[in-house]
OpenMM code with the backbone's topology and positions (N, CA, C; nanometers):
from openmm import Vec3, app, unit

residues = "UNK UNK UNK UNK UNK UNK UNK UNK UNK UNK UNK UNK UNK UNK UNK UNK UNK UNK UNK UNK UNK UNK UNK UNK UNK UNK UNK UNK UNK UNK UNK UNK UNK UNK UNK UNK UNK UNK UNK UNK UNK UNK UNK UNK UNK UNK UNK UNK UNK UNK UNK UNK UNK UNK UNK UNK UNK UNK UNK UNK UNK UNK UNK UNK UNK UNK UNK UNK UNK UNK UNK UNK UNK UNK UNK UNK UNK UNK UNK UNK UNK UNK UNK UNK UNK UNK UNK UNK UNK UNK UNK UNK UNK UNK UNK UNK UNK UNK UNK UNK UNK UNK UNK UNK UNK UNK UNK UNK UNK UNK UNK UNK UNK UNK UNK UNK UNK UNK UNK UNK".split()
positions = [
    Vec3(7.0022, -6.0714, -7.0519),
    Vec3(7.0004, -6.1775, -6.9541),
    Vec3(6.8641, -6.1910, -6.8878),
    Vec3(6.8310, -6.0337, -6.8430),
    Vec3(6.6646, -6.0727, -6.8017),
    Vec3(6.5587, -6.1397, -6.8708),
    Vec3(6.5731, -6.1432, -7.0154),
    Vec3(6.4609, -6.1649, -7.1143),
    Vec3(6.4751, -6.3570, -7.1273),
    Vec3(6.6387, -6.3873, -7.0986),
    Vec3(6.6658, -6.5359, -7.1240),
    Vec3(6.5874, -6.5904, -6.9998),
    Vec3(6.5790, -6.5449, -6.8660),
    Vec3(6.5695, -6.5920, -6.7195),
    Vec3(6.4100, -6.5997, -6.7272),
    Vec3(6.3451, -6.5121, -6.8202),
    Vec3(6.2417, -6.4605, -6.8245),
    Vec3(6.1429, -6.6023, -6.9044),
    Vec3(6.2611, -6.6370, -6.9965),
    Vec3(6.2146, -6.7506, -7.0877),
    Vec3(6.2181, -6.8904, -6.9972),
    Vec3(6.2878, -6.9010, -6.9424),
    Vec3(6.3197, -7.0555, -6.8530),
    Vec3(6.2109, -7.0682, -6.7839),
    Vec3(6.1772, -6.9372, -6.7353),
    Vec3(6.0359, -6.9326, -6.6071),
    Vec3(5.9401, -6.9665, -6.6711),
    Vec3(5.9089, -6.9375, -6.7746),
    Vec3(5.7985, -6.9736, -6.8575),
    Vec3(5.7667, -7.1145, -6.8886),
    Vec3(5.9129, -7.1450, -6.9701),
    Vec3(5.8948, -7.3087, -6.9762),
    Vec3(5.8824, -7.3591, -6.8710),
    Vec3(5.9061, -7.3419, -6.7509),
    Vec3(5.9102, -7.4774, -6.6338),
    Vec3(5.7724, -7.4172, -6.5700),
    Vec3(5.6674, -7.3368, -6.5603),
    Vec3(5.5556, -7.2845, -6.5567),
    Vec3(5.4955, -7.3744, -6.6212),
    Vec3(5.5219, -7.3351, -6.7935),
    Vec3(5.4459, -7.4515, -6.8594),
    Vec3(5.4154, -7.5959, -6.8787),
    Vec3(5.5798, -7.6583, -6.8080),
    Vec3(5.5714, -7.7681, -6.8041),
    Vec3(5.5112, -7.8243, -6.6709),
    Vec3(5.5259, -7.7211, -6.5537),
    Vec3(5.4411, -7.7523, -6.4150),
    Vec3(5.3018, -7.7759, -6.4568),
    Vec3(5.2714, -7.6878, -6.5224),
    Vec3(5.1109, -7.6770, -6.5147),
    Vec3(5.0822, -7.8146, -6.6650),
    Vec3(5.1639, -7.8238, -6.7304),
    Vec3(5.1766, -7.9490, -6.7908),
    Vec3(5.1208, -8.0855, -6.7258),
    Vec3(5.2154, -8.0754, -6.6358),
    Vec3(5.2372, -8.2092, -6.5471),
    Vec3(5.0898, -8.2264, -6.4326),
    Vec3(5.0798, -8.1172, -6.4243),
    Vec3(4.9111, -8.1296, -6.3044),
    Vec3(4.7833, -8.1303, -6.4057),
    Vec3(4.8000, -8.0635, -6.5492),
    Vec3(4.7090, -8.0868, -6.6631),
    Vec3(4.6998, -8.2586, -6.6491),
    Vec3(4.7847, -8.3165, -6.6426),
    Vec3(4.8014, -8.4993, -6.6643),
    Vec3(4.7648, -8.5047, -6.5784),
    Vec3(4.7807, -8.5080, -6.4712),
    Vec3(4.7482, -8.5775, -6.3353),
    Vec3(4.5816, -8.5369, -6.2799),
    Vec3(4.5652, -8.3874, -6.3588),
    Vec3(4.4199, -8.4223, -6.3471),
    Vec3(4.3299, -8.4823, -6.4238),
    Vec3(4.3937, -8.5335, -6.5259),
    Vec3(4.2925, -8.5939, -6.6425),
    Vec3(4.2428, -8.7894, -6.5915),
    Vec3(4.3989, -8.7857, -6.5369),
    Vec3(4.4412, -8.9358, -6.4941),
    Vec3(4.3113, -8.9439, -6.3583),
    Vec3(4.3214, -8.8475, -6.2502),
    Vec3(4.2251, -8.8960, -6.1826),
    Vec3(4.0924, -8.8620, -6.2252),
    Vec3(4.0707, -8.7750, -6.2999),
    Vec3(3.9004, -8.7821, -6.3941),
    Vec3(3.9037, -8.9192, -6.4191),
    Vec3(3.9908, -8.9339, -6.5345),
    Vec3(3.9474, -9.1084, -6.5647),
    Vec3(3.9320, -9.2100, -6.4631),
    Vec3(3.9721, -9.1997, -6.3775),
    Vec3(3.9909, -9.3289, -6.2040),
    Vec3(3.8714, -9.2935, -6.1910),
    Vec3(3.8748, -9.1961, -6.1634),
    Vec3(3.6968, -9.1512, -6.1339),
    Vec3(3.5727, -9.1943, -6.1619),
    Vec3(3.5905, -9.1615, -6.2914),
    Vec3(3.4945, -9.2208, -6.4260),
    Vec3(3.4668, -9.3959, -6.3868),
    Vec3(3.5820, -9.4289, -6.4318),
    Vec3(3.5812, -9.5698, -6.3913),
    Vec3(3.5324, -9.6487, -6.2910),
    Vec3(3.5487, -9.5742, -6.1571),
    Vec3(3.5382, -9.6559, -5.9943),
    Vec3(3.3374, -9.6323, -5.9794),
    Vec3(3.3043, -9.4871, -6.0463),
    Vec3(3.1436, -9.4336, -6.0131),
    Vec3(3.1015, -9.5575, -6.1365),
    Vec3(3.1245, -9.5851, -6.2379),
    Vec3(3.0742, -9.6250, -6.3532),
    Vec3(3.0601, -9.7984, -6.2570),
    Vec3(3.1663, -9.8148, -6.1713),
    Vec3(3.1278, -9.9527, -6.1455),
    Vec3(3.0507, -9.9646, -6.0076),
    Vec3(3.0487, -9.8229, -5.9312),
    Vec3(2.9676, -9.8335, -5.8130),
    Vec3(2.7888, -9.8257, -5.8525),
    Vec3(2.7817, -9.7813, -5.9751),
    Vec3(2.6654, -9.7405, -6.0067),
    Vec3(2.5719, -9.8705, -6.1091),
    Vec3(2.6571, -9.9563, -6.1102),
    Vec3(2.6123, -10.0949, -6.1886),
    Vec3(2.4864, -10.1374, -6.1679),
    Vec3(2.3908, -10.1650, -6.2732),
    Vec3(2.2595, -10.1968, -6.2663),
    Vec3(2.2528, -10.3505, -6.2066),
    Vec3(2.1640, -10.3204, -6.0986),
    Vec3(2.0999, -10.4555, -6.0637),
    Vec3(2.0330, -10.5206, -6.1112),
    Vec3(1.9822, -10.6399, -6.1428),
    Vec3(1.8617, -10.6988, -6.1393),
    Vec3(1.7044, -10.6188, -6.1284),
    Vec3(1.6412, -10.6533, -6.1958),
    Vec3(1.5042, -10.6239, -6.1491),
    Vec3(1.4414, -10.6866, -6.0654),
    Vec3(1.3548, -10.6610, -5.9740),
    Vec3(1.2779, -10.7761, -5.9062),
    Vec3(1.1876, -10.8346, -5.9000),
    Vec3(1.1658, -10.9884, -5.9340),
    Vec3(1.0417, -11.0469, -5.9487),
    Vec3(0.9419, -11.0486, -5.8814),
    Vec3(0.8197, -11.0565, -5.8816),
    Vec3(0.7317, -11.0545, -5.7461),
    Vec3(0.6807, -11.1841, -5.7898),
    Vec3(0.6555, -11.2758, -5.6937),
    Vec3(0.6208, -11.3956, -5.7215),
    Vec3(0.4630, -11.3874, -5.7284),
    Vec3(0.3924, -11.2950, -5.7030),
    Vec3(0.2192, -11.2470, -5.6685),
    Vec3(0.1982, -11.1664, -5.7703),
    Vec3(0.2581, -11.1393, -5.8789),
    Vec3(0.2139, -10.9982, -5.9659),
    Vec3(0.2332, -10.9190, -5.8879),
    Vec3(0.1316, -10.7998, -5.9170),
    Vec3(0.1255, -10.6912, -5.9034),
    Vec3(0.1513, -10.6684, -5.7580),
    Vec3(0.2620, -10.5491, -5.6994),
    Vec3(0.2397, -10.5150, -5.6223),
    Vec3(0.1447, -10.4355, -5.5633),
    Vec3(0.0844, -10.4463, -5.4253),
    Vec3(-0.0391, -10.3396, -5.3724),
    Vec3(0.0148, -10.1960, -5.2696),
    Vec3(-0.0016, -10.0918, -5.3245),
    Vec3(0.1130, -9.9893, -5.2625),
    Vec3(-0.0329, -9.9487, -5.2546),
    Vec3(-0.0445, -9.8757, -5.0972),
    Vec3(-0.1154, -9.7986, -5.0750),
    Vec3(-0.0835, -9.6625, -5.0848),
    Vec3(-0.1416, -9.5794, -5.1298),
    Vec3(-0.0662, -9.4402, -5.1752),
    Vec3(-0.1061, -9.3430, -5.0363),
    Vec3(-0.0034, -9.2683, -4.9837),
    Vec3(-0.0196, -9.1944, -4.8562),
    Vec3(-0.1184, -9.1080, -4.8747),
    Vec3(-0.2241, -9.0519, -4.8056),
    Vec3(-0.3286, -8.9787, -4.7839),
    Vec3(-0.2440, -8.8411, -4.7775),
    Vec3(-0.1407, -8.8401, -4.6782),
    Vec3(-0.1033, -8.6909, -4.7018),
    Vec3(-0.0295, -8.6631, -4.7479),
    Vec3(0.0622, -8.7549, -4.8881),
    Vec3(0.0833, -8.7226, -5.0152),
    Vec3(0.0056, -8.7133, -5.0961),
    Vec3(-0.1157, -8.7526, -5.1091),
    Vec3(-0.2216, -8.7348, -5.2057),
    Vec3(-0.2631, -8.5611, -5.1554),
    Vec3(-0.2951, -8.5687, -5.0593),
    Vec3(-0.3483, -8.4325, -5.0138),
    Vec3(-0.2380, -8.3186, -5.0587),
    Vec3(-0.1042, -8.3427, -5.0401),
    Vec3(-0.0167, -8.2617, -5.0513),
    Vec3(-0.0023, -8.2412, -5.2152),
    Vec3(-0.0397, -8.3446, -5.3042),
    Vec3(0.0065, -8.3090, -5.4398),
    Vec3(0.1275, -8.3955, -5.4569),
    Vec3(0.1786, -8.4980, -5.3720),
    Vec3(0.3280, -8.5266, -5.4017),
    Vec3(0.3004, -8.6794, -5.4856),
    Vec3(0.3721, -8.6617, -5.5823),
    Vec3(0.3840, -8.7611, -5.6718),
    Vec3(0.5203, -8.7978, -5.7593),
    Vec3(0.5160, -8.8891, -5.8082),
    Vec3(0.6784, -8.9043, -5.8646),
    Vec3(0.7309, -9.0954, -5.8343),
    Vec3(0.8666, -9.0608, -5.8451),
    Vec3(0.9169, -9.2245, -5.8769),
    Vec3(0.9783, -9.2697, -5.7543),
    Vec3(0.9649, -9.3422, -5.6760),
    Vec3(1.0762, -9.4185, -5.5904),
    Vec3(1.1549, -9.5405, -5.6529),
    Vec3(1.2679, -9.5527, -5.5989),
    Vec3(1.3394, -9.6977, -5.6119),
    Vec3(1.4389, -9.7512, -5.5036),
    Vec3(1.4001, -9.8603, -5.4947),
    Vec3(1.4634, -9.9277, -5.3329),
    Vec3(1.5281, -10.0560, -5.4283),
    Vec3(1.6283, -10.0222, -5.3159),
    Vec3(1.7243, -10.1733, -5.3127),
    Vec3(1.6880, -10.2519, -5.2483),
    Vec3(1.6388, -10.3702, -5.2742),
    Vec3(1.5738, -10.4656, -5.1785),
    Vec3(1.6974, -10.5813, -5.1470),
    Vec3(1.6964, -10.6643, -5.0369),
    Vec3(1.7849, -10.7648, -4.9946),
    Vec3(1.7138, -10.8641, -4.9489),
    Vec3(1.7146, -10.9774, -5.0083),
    Vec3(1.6051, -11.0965, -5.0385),
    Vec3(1.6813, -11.2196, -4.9207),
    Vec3(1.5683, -11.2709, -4.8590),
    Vec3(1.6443, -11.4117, -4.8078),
    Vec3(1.5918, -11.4883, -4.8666),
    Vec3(1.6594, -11.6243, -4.8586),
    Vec3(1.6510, -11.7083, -4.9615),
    Vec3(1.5278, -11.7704, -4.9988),
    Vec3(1.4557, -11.7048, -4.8718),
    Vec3(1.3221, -11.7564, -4.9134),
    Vec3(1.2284, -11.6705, -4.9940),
    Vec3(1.2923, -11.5481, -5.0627),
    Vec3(1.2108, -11.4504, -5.0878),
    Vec3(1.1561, -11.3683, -5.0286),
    Vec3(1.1788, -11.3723, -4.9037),
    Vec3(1.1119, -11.2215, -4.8468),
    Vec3(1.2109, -11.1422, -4.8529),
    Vec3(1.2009, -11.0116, -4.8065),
    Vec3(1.2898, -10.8991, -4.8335),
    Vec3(1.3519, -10.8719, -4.6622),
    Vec3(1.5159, -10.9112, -4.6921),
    Vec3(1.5799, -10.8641, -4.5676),
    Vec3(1.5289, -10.7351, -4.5211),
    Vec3(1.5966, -10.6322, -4.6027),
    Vec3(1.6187, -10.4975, -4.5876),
    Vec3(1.5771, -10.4302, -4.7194),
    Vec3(1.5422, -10.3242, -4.7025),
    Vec3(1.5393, -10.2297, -4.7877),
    Vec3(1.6280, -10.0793, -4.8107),
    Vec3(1.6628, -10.0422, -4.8836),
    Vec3(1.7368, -9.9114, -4.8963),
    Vec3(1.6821, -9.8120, -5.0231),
    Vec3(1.6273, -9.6854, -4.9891),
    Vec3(1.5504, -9.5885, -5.0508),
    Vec3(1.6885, -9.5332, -5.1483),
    Vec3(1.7126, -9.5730, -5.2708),
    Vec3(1.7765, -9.4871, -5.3641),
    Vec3(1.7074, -9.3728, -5.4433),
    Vec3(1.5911, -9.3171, -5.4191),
    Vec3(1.5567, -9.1984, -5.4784),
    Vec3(1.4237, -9.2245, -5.4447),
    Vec3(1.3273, -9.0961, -5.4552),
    Vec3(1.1977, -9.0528, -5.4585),
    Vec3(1.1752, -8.9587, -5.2963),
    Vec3(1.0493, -8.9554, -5.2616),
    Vec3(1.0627, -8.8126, -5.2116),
    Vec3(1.0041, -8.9302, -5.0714),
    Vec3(1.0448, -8.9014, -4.9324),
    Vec3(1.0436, -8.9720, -4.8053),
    Vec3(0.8952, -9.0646, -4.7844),
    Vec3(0.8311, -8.9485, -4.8039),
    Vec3(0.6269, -8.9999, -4.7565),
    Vec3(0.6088, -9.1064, -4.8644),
    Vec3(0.6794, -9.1414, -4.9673),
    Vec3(0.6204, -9.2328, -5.0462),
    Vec3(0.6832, -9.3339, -5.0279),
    Vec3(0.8533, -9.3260, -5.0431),
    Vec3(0.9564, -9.4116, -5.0052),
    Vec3(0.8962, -9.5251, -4.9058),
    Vec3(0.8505, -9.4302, -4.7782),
    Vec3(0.7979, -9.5469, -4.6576),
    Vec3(0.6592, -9.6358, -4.7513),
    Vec3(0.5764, -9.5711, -4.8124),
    Vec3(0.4885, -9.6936, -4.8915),
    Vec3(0.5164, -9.7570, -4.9480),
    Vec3(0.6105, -9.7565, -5.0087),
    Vec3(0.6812, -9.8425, -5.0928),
    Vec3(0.7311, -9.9400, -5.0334),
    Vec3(0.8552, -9.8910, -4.8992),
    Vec3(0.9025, -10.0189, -4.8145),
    Vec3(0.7550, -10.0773, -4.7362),
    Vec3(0.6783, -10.0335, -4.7365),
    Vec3(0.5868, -10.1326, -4.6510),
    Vec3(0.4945, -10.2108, -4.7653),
    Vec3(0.4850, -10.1677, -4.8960),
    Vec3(0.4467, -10.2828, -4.9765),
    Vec3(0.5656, -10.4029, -5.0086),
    Vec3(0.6455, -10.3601, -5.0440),
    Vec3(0.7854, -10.4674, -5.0388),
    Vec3(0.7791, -10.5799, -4.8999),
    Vec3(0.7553, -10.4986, -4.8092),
    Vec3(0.7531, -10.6403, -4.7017),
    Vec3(0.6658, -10.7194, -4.7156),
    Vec3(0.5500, -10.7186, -4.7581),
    Vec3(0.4442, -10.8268, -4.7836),
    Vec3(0.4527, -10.8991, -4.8612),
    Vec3(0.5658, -10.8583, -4.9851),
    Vec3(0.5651, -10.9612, -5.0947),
    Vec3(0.6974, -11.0519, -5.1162),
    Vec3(0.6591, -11.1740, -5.2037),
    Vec3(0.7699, -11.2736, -5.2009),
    Vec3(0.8397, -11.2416, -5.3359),
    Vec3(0.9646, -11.2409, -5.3149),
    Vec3(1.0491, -11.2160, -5.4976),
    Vec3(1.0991, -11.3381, -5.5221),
    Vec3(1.1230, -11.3701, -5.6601),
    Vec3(1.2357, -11.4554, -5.6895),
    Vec3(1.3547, -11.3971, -5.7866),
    Vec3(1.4646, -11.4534, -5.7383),
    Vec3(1.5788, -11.4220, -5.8696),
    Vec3(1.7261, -11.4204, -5.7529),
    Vec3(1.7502, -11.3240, -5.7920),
    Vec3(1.8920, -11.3071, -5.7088),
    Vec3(1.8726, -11.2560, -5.5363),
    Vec3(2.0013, -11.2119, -5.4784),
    Vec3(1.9747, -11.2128, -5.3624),
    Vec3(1.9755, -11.0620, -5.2914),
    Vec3(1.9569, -10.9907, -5.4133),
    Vec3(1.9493, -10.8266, -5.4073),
    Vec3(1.8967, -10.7991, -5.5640),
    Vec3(1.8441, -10.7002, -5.5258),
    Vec3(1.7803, -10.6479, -5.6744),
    Vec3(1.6585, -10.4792, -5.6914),
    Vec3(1.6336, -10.4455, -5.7796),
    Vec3(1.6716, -10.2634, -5.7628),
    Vec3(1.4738, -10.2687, -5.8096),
    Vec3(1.3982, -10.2257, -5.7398),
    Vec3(1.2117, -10.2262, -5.7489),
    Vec3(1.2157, -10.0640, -5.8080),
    Vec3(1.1274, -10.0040, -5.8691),
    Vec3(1.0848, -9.8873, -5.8815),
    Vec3(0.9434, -9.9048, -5.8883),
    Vec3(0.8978, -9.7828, -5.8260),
    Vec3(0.7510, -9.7391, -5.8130),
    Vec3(0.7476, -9.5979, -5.8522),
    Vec3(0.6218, -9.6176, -5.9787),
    Vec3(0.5567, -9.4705, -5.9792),
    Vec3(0.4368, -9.4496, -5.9055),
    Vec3(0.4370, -9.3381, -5.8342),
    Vec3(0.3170, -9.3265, -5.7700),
    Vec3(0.2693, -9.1575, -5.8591),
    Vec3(0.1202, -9.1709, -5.9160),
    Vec3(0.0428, -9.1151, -5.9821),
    Vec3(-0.0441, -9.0304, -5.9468),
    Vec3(-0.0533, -8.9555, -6.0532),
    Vec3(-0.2346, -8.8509, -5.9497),
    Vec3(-0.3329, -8.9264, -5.9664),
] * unit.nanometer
topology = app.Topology()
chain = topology.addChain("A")
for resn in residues:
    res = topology.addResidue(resn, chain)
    for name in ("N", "CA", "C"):
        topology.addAtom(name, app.Element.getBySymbol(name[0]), res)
């Protein structure tokens, strides 16, 4: 009798841990899905002037700091840039970046994703 009681525990063990095996796969996939659409590529942004003029920080140059920024820019309809939002790169450059973005005019949509490399 112990060895039968012994067997039931097992199956409903297995089928518990069955049932949370599914339920974690189900929210991996929700997951997958909801980041895959929060993370959707924007637009690039036009500059109606060419080239942008980024002044590169003196005490990032001094410091050695170099690398990529990218800002979300928010355009009014006239092309200047509402707002800006720093999605990656390191702070001291980020701010050069938003202060070249304000000087310039874009065209295209009414948000759209800039990257800057800043170099040795």
């Amino acid at each position: 009798m112990n060895l039968w009681c012994y067997a039931i525990m097992s199956t409903e063990n297995i089928s518990t841990a069955f049932v949370s095996l599914k339920k974690f796969a189900l929210l991996c996939t929700a997951l997958l899905i909801f980041t895959s659409a929060t993370f959707a590529q924007e637009p690039p942004c036009i500059s109606r002037g060419g080239e942008l003029k980024v002044v590169f920080p003196e005490l990032a140059r001094r410091l050695k700091i170099f690398g990529i920024v990218r800002l979300e820019l928010r355009l009014t309809p006239s092309g200047g840039v509402r707002d800006s939002k720093v999605l990656g790169g390191n702070p001291l450059l980020a701010s050069a970046a938003q202060e070249a973005v304000k000087q310039a005019k874009f065209e295209g949509a009414d948000s759209c994703i800039i990257t800057f490399e800043f170099k040795q």
